[in-house]
C-alpha positions in Angstrom: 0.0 0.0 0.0 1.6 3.1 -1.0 0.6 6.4 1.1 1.8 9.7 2.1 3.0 10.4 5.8 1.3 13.2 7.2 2.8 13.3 10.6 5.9 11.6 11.5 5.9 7.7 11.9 9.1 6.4 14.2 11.2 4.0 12.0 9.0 4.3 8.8 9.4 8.8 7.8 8.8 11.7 8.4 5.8 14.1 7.1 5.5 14.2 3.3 7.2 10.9 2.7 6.1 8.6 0.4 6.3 5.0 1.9 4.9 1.4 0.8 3.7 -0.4 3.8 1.7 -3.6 4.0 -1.9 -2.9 3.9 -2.8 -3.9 7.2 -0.5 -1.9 8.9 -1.8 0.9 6.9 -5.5 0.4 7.1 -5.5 -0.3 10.6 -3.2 2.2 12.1 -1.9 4.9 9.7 -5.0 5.7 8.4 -7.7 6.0 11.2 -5.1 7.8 13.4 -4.4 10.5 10.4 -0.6 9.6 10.3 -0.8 9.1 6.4 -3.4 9.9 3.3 -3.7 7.5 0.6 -1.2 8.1 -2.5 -3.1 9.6 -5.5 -1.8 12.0 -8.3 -3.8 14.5 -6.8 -3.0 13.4 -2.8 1.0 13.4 -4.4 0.6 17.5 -5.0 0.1 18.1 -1.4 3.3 16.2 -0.6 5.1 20.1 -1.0 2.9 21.9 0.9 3.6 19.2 3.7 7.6 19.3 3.0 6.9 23.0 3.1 5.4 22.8 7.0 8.1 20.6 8.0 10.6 22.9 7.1 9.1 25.4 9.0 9.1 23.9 12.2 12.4 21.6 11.8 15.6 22.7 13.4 17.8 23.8 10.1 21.4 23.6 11.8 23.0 21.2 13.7 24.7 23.8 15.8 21.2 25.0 17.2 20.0 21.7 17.3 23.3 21.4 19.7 22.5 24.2 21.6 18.8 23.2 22.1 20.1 20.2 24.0 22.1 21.9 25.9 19.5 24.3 27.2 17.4 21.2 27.6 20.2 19.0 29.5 20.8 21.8 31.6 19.1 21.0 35.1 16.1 19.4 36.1 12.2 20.5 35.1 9.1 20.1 37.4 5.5 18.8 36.0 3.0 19.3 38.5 0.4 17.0 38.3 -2.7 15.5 40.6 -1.7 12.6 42.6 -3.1 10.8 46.0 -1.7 10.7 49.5 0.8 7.3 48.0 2.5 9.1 45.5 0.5 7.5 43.0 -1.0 9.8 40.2 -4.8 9.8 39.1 -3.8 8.9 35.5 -0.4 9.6 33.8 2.2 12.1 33.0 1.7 12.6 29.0 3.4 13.6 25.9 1.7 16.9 26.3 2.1 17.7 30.0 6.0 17.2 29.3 5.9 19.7 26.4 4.0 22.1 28.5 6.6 22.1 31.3 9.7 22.5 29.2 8.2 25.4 27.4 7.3 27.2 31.1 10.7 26.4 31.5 12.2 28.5 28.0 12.4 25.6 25.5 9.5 25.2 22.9 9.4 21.4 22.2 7.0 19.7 19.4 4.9 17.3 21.7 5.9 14.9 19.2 9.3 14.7 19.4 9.4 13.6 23.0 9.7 9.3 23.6 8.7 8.3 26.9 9.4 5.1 27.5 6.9 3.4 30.3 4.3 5.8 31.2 5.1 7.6 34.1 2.5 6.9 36.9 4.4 7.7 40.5 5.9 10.9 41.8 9.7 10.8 41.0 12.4 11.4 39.0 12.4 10.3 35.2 14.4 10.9 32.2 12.5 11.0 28.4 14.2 11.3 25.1 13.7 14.4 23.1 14.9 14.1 19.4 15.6 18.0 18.5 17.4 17.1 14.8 17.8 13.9 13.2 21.4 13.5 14.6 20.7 15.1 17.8 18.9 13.4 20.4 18.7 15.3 24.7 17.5 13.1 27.7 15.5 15.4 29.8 15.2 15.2 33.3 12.4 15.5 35.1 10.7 15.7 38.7 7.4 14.9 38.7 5.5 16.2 42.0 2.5 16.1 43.5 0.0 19.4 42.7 -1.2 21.4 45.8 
């Protein structure tokens, strides 16, 4: 099945890639979760506008992307979220509330950049992976505590 990537896909592309992919994997994931349109002649003109976006928001130079995870290696950040008298939260940390607390904290980060690995569920101290550039990837520390 041949489709275009409209947000990106770890190991498979990035936005406005044209991959093949077996067809279940593309029906039943890619598709109803908007991460690719099928490939048409028509579908295949929007692939620039897409590239176009991308470029936009990607770090150009690996020198910022450097100094980016420097800023974002540099000490520890604090998410504030609910949690019971245990230490145990009412839910989890997410993608989101991550990306909300480093941009408090001065660095804008694209919610979909950051990999946590197990979802983060107890008050502590964690580390998640932020992939600034395609070469350049900062682990991010973070406290999670209980909100007041």
């Amino acid at each position: 099945m041949k489709l275009i990537l409209t947000n990106e896909v770890s190991n498979l592309g990035a936005p406005g890639d044209i991959v093949d992919v077996k067809d279940g994997f593309g029906r039943n994931y890619l598709l109803p979760r908007n991460f690719a349109i099928r490939w048409s002649k028509g579908a295949a003109k929007q692939v620039e506008s897409i590239k176009a976006g991308r470029d936009a928001r990607a770090v150009h130079d690996l020198d910022d992307a450097k100094a980016i995870k420097a800023r974002l290696e540099n000490g520890t950040t604090n998410v504030s979220v609910r949690a019971g008298d245990t230490g145990r939260l009412f839910g989890a940390v997410t993608v989101a509330d991550i990306a909300e607390a480093l941009k408090v904290a001065g660095v804008d980060v694209d919610k979909r950049r950051i990999e946590v690995g197990n979802p983060i569920k107890v008050v502590g101290a964690y580390s998640v992976s932020v992939r600034v550039h395609p070469e350049v990837s900062a682990q991010v520390k973070l406290n999670v505590i209980a909100a007041k």
